[in-house]
C-alpha positions as CSV (number, residue, x, y, z in Angstrom):
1,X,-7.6,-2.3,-15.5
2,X,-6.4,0.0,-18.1
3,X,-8.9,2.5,-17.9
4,X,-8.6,3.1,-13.6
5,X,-4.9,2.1,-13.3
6,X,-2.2,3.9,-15.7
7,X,0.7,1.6,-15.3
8,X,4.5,3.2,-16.1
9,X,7.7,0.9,-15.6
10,X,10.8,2.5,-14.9
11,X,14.1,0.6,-16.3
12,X,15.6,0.2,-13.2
13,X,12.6,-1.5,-12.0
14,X,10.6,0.8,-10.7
15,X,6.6,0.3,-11.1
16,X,4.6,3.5,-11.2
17,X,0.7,2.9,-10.6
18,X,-1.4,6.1,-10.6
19,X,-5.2,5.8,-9.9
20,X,-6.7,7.0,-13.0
21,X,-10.6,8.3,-12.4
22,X,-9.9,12.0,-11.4
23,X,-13.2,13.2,-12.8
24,X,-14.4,11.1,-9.6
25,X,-11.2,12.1,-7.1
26,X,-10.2,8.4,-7.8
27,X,-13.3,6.9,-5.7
28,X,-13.4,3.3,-5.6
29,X,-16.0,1.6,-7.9
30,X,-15.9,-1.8,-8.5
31,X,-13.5,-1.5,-11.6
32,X,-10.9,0.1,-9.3
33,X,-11.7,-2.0,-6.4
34,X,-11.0,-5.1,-9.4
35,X,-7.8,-3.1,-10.9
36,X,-6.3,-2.5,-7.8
37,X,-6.5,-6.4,-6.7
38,X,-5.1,-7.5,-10.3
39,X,-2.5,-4.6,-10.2
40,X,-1.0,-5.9,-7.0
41,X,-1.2,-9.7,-7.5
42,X,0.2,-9.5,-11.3
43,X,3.8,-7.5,-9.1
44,X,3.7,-9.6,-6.5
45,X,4.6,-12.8,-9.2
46,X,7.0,-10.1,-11.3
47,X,10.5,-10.9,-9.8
48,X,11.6,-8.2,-12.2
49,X,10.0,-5.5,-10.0
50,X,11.9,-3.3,-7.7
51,X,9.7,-0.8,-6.0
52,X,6.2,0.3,-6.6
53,X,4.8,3.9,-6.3
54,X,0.9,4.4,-6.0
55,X,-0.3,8.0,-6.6
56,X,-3.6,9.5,-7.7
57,X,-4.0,11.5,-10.8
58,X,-6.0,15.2,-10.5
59,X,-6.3,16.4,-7.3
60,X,-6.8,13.8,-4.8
61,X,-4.9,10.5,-4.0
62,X,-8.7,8.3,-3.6
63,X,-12.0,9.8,-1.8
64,X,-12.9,6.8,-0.5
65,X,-16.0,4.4,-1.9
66,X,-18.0,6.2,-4.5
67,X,-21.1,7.2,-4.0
68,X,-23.2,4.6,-6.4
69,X,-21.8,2.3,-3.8
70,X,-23.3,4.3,-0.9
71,X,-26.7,4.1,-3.0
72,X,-27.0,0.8,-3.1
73,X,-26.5,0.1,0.6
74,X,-30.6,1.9,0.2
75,X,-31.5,-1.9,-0.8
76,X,-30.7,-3.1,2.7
77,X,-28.8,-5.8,4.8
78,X,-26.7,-8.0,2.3
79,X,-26.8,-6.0,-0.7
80,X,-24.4,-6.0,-3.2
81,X,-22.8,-2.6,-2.3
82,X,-19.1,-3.1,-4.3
83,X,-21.3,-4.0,-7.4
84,X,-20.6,-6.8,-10.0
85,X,-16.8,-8.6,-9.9
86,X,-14.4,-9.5,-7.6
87,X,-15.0,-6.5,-4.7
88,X,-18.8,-7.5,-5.1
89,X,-18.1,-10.8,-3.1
90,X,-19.8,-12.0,-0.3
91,X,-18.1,-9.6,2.7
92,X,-17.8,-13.1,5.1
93,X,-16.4,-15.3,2.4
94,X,-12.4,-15.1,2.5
95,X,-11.6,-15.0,-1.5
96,X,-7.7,-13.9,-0.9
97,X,-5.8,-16.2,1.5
98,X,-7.1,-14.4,5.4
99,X,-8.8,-11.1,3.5
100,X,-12.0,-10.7,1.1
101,X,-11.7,-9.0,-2.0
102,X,-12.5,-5.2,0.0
103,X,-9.5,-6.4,2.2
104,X,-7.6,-7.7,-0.3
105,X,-7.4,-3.9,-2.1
106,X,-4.9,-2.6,1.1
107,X,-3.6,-6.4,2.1
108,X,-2.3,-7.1,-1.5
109,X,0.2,-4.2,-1.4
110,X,2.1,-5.8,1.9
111,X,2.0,-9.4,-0.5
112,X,3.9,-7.5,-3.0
113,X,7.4,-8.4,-2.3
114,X,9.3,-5.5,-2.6
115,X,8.3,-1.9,-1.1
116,X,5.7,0.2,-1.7
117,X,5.0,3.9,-1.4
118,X,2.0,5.4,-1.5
119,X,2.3,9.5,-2.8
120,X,-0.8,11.2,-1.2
121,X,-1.8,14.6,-1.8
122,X,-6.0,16.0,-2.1
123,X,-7.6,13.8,-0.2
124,X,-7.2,10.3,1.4
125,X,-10.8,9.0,2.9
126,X,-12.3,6.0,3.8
127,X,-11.3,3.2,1.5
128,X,-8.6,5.6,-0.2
129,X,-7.0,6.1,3.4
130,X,-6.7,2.5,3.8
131,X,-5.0,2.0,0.1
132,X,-2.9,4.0,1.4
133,X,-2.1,2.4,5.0
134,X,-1.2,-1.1,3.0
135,X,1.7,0.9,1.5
136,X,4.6,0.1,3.1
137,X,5.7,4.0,3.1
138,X,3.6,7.3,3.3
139,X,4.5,10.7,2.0
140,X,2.3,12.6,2.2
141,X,1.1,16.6,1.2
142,X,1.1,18.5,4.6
143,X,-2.3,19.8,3.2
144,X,-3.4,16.5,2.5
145,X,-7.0,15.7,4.5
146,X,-7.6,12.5,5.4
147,X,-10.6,10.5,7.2
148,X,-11.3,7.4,9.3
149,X,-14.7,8.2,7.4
150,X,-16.6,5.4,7.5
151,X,-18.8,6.3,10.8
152,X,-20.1,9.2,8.7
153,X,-21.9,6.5,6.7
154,X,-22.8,4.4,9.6
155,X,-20.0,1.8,9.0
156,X,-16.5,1.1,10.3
157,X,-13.2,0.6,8.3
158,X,-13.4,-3.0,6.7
159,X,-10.8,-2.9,4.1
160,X,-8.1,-4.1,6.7
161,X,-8.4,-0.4,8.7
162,X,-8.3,-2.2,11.7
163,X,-5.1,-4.3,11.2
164,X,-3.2,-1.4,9.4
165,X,-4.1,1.5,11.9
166,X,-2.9,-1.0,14.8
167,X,0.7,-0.4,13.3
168,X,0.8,2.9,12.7
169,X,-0.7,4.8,15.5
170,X,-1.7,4.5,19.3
171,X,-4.7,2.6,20.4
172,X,-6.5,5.8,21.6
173,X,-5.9,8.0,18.4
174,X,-6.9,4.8,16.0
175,X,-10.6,4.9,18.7
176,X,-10.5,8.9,18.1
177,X,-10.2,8.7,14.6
178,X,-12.9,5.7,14.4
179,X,-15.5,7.6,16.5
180,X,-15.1,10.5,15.0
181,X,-14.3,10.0,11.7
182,X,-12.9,14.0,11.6
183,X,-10.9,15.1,8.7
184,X,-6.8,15.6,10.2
185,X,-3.8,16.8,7.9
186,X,-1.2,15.5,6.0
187,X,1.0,17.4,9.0
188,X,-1.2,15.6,12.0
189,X,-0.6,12.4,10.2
190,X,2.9,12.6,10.3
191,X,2.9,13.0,14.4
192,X,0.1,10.5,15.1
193,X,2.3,7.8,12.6
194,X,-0.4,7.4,9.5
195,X,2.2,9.2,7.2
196,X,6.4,8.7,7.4
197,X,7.5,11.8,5.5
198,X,5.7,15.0,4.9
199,X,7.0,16.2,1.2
200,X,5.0,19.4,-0.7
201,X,5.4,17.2,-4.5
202,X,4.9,14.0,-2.2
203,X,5.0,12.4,-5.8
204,X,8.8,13.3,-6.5
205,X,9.8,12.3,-3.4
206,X,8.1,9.1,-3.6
207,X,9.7,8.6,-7.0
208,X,13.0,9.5,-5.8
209,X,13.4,7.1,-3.0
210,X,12.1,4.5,-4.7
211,X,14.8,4.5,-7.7
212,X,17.2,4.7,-4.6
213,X,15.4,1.8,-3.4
214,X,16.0,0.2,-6.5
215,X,19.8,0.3,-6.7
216,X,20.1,-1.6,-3.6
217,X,20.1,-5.5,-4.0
218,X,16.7,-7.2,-4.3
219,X,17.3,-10.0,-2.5
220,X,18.3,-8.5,0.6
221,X,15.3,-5.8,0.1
222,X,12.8,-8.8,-0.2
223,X,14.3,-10.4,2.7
224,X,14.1,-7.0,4.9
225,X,10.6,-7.0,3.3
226,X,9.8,-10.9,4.5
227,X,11.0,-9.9,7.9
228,X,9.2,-6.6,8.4
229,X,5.7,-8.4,7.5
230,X,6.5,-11.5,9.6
231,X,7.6,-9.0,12.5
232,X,4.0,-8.5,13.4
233,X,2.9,-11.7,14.2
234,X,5.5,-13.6,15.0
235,X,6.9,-13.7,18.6
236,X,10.6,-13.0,19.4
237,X,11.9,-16.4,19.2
238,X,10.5,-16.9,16.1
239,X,11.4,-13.7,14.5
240,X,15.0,-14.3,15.7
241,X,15.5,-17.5,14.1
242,X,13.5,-15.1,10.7
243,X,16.2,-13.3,10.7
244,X,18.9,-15.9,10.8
245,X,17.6,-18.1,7.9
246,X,17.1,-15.3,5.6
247,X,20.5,-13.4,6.5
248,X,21.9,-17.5,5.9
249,X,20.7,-17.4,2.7
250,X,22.2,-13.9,2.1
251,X,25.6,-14.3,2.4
252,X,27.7,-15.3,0.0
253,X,24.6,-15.1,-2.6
254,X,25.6,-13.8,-6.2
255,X,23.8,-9.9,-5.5
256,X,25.5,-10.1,-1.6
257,X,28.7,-10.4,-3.0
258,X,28.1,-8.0,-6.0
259,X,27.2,-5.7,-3.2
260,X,30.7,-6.4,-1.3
261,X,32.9,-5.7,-4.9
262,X,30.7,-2.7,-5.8
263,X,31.5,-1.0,-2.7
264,X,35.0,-2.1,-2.5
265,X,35.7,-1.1,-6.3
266,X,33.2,2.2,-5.3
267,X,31.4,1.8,-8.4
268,X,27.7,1.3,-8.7
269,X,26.0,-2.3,-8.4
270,X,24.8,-4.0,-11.2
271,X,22.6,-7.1,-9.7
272,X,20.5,-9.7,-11.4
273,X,17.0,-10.3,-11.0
274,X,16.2,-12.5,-8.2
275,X,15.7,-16.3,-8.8
């Protein structure tokens, strides 16, 4: 993983992961399809973790699938285009709970418990857009392009495009975007819903609001976390009844009441790590 994921961990639990092939504009090969996956599961067990940031090193957040990749699609119908290791797995065959290993690269970051923000800037395409959409928050370069791009190769999104897009944006722009796969801007992303903030060092900001994410208590930010994920599938009943159990277990917890004291003695927190 080393060697396509620089990892830096903050004290206050912050977890910086920048994609590390800028030679390539971070395009996915199979050892960043693999580092990504490991990356993602080995935070989603690491209760000492507060907030993630994903960026890009050089000058693009991810191009999408690399081109060796595109190559080998020349072999035909079931060839093995994401190479040897866990990406390379059969595309039908579901290796991570609903996804595959492709899926599993955006899907993992909505496993992770606690928020993640993706800092895009370059260029986000294809596979790298969709990285991106399983972040929890976008900030994004207003002169960031980005692409739907896979019709351009004769392919649609399959790295959970379809179930992240269906969040973010209307039913006709997701189709637009699909059909066409044009390039739009970090600005047109903002007003169709791909992006949440539009920041010109998209980095910083991500940085910044995620050490203010940090200083909030963890429990209640992986319960808000639970309850945002479950919010999509779940009907209204059941999402009420979500929000009850998890605000039950709340209250009264050690970090709810250090919470309370903190902001009655108007002093900063200091919680524990989440059992």
């Amino acid at each position: 993983m080393i060697d396509r994921i620089e990892t830096t961990r903050h004290a206050d639990g912050v977890v910086e992961l920048q994609l590390a092939r800028a030679d390539k504009m971070n395009a996915l090969d199979p050892a960043m399809f693999d580092a990504l996956i490991e990356a993602g599961e080995a935070l989603r067990e690491d209760k000492a973790v507060r907030a993630v940031v994903i960026s890009g090193r050089g000058k693009a957040f991810c191009a999408g699938l690399d081109m060796a990749s595109f190559e080998r699609m020349q072999q035909g119908p079931g060839s093995d285009v994401l190479g040897e290791g866990a990406a390379g797995a059969d595309l039908l065959a579901r290796t991570h709970g609903i996804s595959n290993a492709a899926q599993q690269v955006a899907m993992v970051w909505r496993e992770v418990p606690v928020p993640v923000i993706a800092a895009v800037h370059g260029v986000a395409f294809g596979g790298g857009l969709q990285v991106a959409l399983g972040a929890d928050i976008r900030i994004v370069a207003p002169d960031t392009r980005l692409s739907v791009m896979e019709i351009k190769w004769g392919l649609v999104p399959d790295m959970a495009g379809m179930v992240l897009m269906r969040e973010l944006a209307r039913s006709d722009v997701v189709r637009e975007l699909t059909f066409t796969g044009r390039v739009f801007s970090g600005e047109e992303a903002l007003r169709i819903g791909f992006a949440t903030r539009i920041a010109v060092d998209p980095l910083a900001e991500a940085l910044q609001m995620a050490h203010e994410i940090a200083g909030k208590s963890p429990d209640a930010i992986r319960a808000g976390k639970r309850l945002l994920n479950a919010s999509a599938s779940q009907s209204a009943a059941e999402l009420l009844v979500a929000e009850s159990v998890e605000q039950k277990a709340l209250i009264g917890s050690p970090n709810q009441l250090e919470a309370v004291k903190a902001n009655i003695e108007r002093r900063m927190p200091r919680f524990s790590i989440p059992a």
